[in-house]
C-alpha positions, -999 to +999 in steps of 0.1 A: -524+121-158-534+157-155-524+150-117-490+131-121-483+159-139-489+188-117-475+170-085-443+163-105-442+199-113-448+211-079-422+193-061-398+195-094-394+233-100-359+223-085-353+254-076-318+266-058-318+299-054-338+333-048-322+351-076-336+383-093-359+372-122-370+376-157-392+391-177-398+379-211-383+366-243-372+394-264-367+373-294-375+342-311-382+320-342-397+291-354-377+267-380-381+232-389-403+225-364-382+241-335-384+276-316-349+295-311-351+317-282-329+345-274-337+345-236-324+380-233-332+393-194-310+354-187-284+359-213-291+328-233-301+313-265-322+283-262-343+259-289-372+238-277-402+220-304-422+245-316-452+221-309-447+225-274-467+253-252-446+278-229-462+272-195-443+304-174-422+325-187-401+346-165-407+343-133-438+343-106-445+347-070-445+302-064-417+297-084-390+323-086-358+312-104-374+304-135-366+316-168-387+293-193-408+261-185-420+245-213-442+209-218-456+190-247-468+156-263-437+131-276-462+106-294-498+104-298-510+093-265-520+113-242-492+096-214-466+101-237-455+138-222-427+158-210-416+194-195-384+211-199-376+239-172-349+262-180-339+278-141-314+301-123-292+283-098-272+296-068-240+315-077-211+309-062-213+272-061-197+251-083-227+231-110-209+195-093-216+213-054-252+224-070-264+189-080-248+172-048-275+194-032-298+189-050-294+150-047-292+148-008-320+172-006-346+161-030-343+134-053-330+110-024-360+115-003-389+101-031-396+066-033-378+042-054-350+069-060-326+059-086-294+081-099-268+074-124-232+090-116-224+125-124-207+136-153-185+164-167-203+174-202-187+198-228-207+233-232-197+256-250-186+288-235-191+274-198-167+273-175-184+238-161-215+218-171-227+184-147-253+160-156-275+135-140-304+110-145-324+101-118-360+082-117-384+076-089-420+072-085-448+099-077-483+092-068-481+059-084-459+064-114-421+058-123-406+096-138-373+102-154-357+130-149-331+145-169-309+172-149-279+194-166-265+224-142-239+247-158-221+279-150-214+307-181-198+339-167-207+342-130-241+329-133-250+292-126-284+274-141-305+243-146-318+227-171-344+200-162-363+175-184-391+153-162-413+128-185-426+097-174-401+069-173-416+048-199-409+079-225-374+085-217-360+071-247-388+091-268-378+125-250-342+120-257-338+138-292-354+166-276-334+166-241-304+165-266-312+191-286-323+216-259-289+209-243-264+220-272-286+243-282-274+265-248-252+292-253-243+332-241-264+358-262-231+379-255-199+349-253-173+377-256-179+398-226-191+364-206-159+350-219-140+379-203-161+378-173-155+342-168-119+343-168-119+370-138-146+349-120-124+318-125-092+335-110-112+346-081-130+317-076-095+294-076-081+321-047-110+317-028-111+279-025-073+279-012-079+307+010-107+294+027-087+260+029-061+276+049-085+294+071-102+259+081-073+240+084-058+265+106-097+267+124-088+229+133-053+231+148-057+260+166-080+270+201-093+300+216-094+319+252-138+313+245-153+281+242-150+285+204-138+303+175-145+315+140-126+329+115-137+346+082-126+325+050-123+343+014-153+325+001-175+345+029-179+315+052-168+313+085-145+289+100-156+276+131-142+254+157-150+244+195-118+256+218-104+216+221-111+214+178-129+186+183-160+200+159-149+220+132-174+236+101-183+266+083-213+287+078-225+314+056-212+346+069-250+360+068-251+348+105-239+368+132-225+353+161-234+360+198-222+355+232-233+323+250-235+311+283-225+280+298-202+250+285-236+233+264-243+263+243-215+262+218-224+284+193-254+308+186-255+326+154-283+345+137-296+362+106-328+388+110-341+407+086-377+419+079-397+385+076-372+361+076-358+342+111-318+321+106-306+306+134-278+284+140-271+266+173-246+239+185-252+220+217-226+195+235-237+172+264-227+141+281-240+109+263-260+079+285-236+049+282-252+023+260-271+043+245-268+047+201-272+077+184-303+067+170-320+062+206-302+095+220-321+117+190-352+100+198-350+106+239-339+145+227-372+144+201-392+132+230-378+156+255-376+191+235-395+185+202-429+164+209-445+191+235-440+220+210-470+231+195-482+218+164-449+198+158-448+176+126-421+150+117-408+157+085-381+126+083-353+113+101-319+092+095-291+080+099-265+094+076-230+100+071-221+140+069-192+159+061-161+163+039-168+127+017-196+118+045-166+107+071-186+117+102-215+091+110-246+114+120-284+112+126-302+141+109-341+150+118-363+177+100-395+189+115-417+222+118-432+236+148-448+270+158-438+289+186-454+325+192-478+322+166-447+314+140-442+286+121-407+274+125-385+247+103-359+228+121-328+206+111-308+190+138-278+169+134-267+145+163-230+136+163-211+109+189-177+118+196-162+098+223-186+107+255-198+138+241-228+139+216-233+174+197-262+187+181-258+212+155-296+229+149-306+252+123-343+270+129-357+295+100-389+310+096-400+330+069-372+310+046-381+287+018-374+252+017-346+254-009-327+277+008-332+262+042-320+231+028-288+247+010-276+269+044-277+231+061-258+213+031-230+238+036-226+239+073-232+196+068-204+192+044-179+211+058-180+190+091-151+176+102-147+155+136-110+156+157-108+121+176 
């Protein structure tokens, strides 16, 4: 049990973000068998059982973006368990955006993965709230989990509940409680800083839709072109607009050579390796995109030292996963650094792409969050 447990909590700090974070609670107290929390340093009030044992508070080196992680027993037996994590998600996505992520890169990837539809949940005093049940299995065991990310002001969190399935209807009071218990410590000034953010946020998202749209009609003088969209992103396109997408504005583009390297763009800072690369060749007649990513895997990948396989499919990617797609993830080390690749193979008439993103020094959520945003913004001119 002891080792369910600590698996579950490993791969579950669902974590997306490197935020700034916390300290302690500066307040809190116990009533009728629940603890109200004024979670000061995040800016919200928060009740949990008061049975139940804090397990981190604030946050620490392994786990970063949490604010309050809590566990304790639902019944007598010693099965019958559950944790709630209270965490900071990435601003500037929307919670919907957030727990799309979070679905393509986690919870669809354990086995026996089951999710209910996404829903729009009242909260008071935030500007959005989505939620989502999922359950899979772990090291033998079927797991609930309970997930609710909201936005209040210009901050975005999570709120996660993980139990084992068989005690999902026994954590629900709890899970229930927990949720409409989650409000500002300040709703007056988050109230006023909501409705800026909200004004903003609304220009942004037709801004930027106007940048790509234009990014796919028009062409360059180079073999490609990028143009800076309100949100920050870049709008990128080949010269014929055949391959259009975005990409954080972090990366740096420079000059390439040749009419295979499409686009090289790059992030270095002290520690920490982002690159992003876009290849176009000639596809073998015949040949599926399935067999063509395993000739390139062969070719490029399988000499490289100390390569390792992560997973690879076939999957539909961007805007309402239009563009079919094969997507690999692997690690490697080259000059004594260990490197974490995603590649995504596209067919367009004769011509297969390969957009790659390499990091080192970068954690797996964020790795995983740069991808879903170039991924989704892909769009495909036939």
């Amino acid at each position: 049990m002891n080792l369910n447990r600590a698996i579950v909590a490993g791969i579950f700090g669902l974590v997306l973000t490197q935020a700034p974070l916390l300290a302690a609670l500066a307040s809190e107290r116990e009533a009728n068998g629940w603890i109200y929390s004024n979670l000061e340093d995040a800016g919200l009030k928060f009740t949990y059982p008061a049975a139940w044992k804090k397990t981190m508070i604030g946050s620490q080196p392994a786990e970063k973006d949490n604010i309050l992680k809590v566990s304790g027993q639902l019944t007598g037996s010693a099965e019958s368990w559950a944790e709630l994590s209270l965490l900071h998600s990435q601003e500037g996505m929307s919670p919907a955006l957030l727990v799309k992520i979070m679905e393509e890169a986690y919870w669809s990837k354990l086995p026996e993965y089951k999710g209910s539809l996404e829903k729009s949940i009242r909260l008071p005093g935030a500007q959005a709230a989505v939620e989502k049940e999922t359950s899979f299995r772990q090291s033998g065991v079927m797991f609930s989990q309970r997930c609710l990310v909201f936005q209040i002001g210009p901050k975005s969190y999570s709120l996660i509940m993980t139990c084992p399935l068989s005690e999902y209807h026994a954590s629900g009071t709890i899970w229930n409680t927990a949720v409409n218990s989650i409000a500002a410590i300040h709703p007056t000034a988050t109230a006023s800083h909501s409705n800026s953010s909200t004004s903003s946020n609304s220009s942004k998202v037709s801004s930027a839709g106007s940048a790509k749209a234009s990014a796919g009609r028009g062409s360059s003088s180079s073999s490609s072109s990028s143009a800076d969209t309100a949100s920050g992103d870049h709008a990128w396109h080949t010269k014929d607009g055949t391959l259009s997408f975005a990409f954080p504005s972090s990366l740096k583009e420079a000059v390439v050579e040749g009419d295979d390297h499409l686009l090289k763009a790059s992030c270095e800072q002290p520690g920490k390796v982002i690159g992003l690369d876009v290849y176009r060749g000639d596809a073998a007649p015949n040949v599926s995109l399935g067999e063509l990513s395993t000739m390139l895997e062969e070719k490029y990948f399988l000499p490289l030292k100390n390569y390792q396989k992560i997973g690879e499919e076939q999957r539909s990617i961007g805007s309402g996963g239009s563009v079919p797609g094969v997507v690999r993830e692997s690690t490697f080390e080259t000059n004594g650094v260990k490197m974490h690749h995603l590649s995504g193979y596209i067919m367009v008439d004769k011509n297969l792409y390969a957009v790659c993103l390499s990091t080192a020094g970068v954690n797996y959520n964020e790795a995983h969050q740069i991808w879903s945003r170039v991924a989704s913004s892909v769009t495909v001119k036939r």
